[in-house]
The first five atom37 places (N, CA, C, CB, O) and aatype in JSON, in Angstrom:
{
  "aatype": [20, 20, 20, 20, 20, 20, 20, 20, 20, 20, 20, 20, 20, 20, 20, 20, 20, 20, 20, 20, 20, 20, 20, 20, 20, 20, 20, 20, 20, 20, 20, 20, 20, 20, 20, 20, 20, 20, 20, 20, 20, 20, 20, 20, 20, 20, 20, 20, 20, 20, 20, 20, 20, 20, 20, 20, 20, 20, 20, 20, 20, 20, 20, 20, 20, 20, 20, 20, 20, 20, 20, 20, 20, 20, 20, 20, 20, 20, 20, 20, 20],
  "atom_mask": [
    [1, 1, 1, 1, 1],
    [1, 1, 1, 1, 1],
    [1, 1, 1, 1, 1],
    [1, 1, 1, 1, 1],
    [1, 1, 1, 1, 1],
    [1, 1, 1, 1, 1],
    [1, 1, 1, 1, 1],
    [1, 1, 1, 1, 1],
    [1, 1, 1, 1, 1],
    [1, 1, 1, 1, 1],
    [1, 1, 1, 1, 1],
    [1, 1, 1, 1, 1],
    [1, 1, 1, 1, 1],
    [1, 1, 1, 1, 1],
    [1, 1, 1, 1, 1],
    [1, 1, 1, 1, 1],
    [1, 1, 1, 1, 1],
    [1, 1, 1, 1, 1],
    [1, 1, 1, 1, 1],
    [1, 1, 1, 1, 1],
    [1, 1, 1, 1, 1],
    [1, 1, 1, 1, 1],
    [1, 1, 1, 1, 1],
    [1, 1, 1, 1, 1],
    [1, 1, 1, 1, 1],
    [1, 1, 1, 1, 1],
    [1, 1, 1, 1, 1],
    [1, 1, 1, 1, 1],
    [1, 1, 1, 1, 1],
    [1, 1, 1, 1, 1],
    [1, 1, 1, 1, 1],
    [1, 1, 1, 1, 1],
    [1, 1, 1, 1, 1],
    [1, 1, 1, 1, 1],
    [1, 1, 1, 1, 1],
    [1, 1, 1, 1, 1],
    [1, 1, 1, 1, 1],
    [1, 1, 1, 1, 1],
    [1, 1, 1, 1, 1],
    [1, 1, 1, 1, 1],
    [1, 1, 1, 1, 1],
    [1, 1, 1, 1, 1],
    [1, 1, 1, 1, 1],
    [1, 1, 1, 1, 1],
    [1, 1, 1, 1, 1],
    [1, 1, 1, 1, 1],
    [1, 1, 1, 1, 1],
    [1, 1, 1, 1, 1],
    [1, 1, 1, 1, 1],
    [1, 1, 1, 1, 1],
    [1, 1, 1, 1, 1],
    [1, 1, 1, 1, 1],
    [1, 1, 1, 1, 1],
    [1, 1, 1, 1, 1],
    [1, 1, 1, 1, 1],
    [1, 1, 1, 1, 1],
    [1, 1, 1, 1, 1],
    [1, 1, 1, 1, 1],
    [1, 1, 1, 1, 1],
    [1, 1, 1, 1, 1],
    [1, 1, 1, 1, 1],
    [1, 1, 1, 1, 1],
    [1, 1, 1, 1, 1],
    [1, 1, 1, 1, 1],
    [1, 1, 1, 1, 1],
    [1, 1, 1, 1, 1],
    [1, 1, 1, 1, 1],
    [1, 1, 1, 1, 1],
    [1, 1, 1, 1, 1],
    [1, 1, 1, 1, 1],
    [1, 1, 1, 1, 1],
    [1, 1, 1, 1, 1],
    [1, 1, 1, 1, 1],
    [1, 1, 1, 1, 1],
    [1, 1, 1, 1, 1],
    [1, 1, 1, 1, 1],
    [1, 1, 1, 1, 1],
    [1, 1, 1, 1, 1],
    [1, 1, 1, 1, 1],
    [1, 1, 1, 1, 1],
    [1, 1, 1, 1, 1]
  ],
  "atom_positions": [
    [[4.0, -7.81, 12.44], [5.2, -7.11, 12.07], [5.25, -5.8, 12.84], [5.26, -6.87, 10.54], [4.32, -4.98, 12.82]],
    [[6.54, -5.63, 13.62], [6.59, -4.45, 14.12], [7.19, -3.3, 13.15], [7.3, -4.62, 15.31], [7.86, -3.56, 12.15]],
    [[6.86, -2.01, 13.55], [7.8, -0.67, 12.4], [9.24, -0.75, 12.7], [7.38, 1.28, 12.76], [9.98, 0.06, 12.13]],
    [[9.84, -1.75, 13.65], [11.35, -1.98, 13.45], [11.54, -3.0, 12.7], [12.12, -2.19, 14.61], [12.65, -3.14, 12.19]],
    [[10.54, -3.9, 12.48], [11.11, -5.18, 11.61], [10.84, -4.76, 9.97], [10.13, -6.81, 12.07], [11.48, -5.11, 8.97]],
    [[9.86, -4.04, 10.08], [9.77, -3.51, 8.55], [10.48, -2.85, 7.67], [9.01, -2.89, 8.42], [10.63, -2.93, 6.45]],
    [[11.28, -1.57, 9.28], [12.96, -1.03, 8.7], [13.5, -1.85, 8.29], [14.02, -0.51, 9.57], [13.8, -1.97, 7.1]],
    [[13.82, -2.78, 9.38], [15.22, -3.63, 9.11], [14.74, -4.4, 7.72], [15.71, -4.92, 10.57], [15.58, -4.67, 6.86]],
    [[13.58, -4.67, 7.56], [13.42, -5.94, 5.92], [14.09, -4.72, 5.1], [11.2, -6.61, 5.05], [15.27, -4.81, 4.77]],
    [[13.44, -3.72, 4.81], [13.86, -2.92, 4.36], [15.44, -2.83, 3.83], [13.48, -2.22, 5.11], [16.03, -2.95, 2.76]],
    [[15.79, -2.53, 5.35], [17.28, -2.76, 5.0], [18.15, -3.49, 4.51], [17.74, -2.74, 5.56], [19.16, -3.17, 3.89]],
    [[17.68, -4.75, 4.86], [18.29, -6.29, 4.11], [18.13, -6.47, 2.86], [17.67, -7.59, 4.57], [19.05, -7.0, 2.23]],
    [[16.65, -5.99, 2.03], [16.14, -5.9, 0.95], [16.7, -5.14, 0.05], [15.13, -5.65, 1.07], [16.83, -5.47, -1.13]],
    [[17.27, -3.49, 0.81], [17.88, -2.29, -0.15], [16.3, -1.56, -0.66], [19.03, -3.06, -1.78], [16.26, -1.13, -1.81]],
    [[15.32, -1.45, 0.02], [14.25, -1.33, -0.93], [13.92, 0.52, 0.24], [12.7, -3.17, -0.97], [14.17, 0.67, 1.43]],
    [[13.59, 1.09, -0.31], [12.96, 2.72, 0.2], [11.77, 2.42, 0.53], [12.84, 4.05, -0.93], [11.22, 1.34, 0.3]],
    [[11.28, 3.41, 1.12], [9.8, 3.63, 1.68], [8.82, 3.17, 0.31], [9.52, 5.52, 2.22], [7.9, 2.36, 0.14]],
    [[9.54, 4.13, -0.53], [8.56, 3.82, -1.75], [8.94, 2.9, -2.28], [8.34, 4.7, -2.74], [7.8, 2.68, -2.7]],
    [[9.56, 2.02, -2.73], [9.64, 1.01, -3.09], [8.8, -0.2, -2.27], [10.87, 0.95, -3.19], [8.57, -1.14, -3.03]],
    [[8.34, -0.39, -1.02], [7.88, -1.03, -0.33], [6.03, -0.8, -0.5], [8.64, -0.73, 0.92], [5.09, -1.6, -0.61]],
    [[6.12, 0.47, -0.46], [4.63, 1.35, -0.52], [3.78, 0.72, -2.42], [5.24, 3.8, -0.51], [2.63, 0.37, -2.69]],
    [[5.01, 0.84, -3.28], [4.32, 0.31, -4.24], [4.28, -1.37, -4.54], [4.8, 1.02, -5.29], [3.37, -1.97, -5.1]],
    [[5.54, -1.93, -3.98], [5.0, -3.56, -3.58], [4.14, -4.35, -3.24], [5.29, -3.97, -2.99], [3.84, -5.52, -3.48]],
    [[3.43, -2.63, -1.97], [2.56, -3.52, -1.05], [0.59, -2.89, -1.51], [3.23, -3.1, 1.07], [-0.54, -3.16, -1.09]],
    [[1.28, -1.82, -2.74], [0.34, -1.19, -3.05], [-0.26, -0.29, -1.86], [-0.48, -2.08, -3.61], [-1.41, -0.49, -1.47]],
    [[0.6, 0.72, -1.29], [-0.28, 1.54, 0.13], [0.7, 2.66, -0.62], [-0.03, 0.97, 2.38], [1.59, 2.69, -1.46]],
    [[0.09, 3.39, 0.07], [0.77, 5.12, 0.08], [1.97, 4.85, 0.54], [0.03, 6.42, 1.14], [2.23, 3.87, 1.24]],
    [[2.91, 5.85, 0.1], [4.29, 6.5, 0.65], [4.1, 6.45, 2.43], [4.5, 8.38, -0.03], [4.6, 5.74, 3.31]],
    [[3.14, 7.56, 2.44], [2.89, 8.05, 3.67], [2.4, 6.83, 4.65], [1.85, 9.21, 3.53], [2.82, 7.12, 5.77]],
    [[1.76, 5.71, 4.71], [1.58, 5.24, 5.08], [2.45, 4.34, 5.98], [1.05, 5.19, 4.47], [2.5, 4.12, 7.19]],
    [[3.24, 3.82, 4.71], [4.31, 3.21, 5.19], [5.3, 4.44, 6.13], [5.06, 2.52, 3.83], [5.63, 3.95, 7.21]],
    [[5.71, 5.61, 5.99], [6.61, 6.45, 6.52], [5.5, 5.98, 8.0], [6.85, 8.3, 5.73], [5.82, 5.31, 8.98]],
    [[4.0, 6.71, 7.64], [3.38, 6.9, 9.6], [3.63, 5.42, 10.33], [1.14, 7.26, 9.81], [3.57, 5.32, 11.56]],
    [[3.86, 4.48, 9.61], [3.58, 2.72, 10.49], [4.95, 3.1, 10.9], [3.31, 0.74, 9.43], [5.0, 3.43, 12.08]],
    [[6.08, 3.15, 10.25], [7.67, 2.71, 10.92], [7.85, 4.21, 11.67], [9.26, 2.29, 9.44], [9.01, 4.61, 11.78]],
    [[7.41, 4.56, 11.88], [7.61, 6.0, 12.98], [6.72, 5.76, 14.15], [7.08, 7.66, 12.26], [7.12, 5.41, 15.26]],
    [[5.36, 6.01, 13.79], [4.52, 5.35, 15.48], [3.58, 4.3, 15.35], [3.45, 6.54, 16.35], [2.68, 4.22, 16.19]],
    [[3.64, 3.35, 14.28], [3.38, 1.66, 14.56], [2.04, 2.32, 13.99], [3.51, 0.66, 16.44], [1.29, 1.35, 14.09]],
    [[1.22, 3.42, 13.41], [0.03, 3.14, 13.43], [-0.48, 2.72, 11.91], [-0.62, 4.26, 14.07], [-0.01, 3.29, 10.93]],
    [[-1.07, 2.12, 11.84], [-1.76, 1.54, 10.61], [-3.3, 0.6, 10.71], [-0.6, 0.58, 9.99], [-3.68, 0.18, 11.8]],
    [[-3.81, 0.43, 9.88], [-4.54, -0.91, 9.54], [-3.84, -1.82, 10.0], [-4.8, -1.25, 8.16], [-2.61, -1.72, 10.05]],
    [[-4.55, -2.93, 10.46], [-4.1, -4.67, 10.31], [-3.9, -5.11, 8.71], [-5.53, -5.82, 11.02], [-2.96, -5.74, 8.22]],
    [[-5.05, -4.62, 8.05], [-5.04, -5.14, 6.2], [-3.38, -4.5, 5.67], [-6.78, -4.01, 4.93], [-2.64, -5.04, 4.85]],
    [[-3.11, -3.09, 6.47], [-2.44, -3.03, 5.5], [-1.05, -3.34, 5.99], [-2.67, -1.85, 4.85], [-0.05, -3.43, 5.27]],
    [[-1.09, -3.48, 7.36], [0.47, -4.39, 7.86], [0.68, -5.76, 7.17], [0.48, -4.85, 9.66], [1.82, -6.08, 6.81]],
    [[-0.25, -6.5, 6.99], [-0.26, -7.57, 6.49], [-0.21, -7.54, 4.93], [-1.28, -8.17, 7.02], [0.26, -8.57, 4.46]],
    [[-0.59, -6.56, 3.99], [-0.11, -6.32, 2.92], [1.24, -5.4, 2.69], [-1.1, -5.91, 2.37], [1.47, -5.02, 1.54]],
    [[1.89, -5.12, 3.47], [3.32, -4.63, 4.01], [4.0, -5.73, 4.3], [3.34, -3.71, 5.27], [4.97, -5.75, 3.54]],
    [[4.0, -6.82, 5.1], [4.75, -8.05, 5.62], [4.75, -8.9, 4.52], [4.13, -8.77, 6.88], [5.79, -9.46, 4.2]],
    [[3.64, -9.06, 3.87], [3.6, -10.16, 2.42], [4.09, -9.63, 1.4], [2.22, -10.65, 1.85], [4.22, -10.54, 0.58]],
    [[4.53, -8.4, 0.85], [5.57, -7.87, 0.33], [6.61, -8.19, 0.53], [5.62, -6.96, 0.44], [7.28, -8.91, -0.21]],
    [[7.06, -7.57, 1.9], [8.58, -8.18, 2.23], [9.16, -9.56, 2.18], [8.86, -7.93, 3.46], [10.28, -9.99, 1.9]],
    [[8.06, -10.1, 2.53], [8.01, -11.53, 2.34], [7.96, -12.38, 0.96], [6.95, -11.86, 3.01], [8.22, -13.58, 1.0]],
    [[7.72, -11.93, 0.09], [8.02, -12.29, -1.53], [9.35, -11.77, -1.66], [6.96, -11.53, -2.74], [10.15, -12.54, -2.2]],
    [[9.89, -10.33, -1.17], [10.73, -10.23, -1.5], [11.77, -11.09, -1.4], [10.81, -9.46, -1.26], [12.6, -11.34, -2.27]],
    [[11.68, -11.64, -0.06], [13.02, -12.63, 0.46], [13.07, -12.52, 2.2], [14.79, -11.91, -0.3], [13.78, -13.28, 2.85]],
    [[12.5, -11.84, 2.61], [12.78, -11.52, 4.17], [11.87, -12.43, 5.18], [12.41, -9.87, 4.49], [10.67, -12.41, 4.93]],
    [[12.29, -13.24, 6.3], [11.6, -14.23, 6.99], [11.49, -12.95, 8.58], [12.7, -16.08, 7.09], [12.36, -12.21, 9.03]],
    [[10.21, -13.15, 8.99], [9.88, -12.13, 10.54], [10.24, -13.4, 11.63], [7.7, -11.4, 10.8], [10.17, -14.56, 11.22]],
    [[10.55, -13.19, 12.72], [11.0, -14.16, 13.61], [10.25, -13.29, 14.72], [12.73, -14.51, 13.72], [10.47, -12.16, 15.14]],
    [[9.22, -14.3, 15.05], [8.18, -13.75, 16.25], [9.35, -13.81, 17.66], [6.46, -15.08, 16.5], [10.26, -14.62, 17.87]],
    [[8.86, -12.47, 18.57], [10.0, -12.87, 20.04], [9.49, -14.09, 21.02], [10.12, -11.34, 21.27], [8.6, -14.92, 21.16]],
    [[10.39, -13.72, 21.47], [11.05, -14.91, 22.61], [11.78, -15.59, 22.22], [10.32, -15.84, 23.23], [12.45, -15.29, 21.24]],
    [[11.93, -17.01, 22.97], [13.07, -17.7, 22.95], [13.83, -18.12, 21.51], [12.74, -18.79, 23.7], [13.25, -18.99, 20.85]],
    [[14.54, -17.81, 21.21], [15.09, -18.03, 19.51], [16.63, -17.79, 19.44], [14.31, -16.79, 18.31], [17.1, -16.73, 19.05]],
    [[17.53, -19.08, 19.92], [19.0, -18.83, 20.59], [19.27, -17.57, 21.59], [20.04, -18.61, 19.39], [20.21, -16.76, 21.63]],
    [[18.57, -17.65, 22.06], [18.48, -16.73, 23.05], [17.42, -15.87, 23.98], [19.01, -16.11, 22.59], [16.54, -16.53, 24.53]],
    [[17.43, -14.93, 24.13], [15.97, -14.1, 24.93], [15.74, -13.04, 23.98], [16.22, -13.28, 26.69], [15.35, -11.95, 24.41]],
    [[15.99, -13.29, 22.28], [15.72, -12.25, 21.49], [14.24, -11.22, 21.28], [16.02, -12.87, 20.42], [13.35, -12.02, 21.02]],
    [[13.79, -10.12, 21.29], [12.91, -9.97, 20.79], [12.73, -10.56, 19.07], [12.83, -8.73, 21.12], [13.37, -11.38, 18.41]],
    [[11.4, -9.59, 18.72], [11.17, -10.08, 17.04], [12.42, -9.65, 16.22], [9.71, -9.25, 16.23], [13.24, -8.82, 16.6]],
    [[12.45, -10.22, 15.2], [13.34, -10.41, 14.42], [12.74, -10.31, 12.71], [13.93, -11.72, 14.92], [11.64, -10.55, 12.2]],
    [[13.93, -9.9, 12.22], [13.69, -9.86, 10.72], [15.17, -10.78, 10.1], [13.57, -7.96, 10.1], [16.3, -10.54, 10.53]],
    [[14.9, -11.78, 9.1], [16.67, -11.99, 8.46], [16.43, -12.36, 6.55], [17.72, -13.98, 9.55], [15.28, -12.41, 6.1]],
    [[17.29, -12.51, 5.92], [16.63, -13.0, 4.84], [16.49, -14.16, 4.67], [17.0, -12.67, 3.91], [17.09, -14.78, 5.55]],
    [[15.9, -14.92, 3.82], [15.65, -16.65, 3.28], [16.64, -16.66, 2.95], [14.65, -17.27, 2.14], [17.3, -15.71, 2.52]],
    [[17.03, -18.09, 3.15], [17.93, -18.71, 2.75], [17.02, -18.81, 1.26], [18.41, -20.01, 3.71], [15.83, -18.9, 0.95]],
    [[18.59, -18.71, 0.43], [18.38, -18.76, -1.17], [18.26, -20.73, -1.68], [20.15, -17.78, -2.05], [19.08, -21.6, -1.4]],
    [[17.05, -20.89, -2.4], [17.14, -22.1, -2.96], [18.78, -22.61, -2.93], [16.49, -21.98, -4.42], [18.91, -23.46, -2.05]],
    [[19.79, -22.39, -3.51], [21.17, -22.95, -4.02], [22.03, -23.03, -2.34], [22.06, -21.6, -5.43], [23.18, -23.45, -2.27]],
    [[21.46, -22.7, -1.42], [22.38, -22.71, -0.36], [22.07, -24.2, 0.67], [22.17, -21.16, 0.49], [22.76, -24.42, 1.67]]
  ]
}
């Protein structure tokens, strides 16, 4: 997960720094230093991404993906759709 795909879940989600920080169980701050200059743990990107990822949000690794997209963030499709 890059600190732009974590915004954007974010954004799709409606969820704040802190709201994400206590999902994923990490500090405020933590989450603020990863989506500003990418730095973090591996443990705790991956307990950041599996958050978002319960929440509802699917990561779309880059390259080819209808196009020459980089990574990507979108939400799940909902069971009823």
């Amino acid at each position: 997960m890059t600190p732009e795909q974590s915004r954007a879940a974010r954004g799709i989600l409606g969820w704040s720094v802190r709201d994400l920080a206590e999902k994923a169980e990490v500090g405020v701050n933590t989450v603020s230093r990863f989506e500003n200059s990418g730095e973090a743990m591996h443990s705790t990107v991956t307990k950041m991404q599996a958050a978002l990822e319960a929440g509802g949000v699917a990561f779309i690794t880059g390259g080819t993906y209808q196009g020459d997209g980089g990574p990507g963030v979108r939400q799940k499709k909902q069971p009823s759709e």
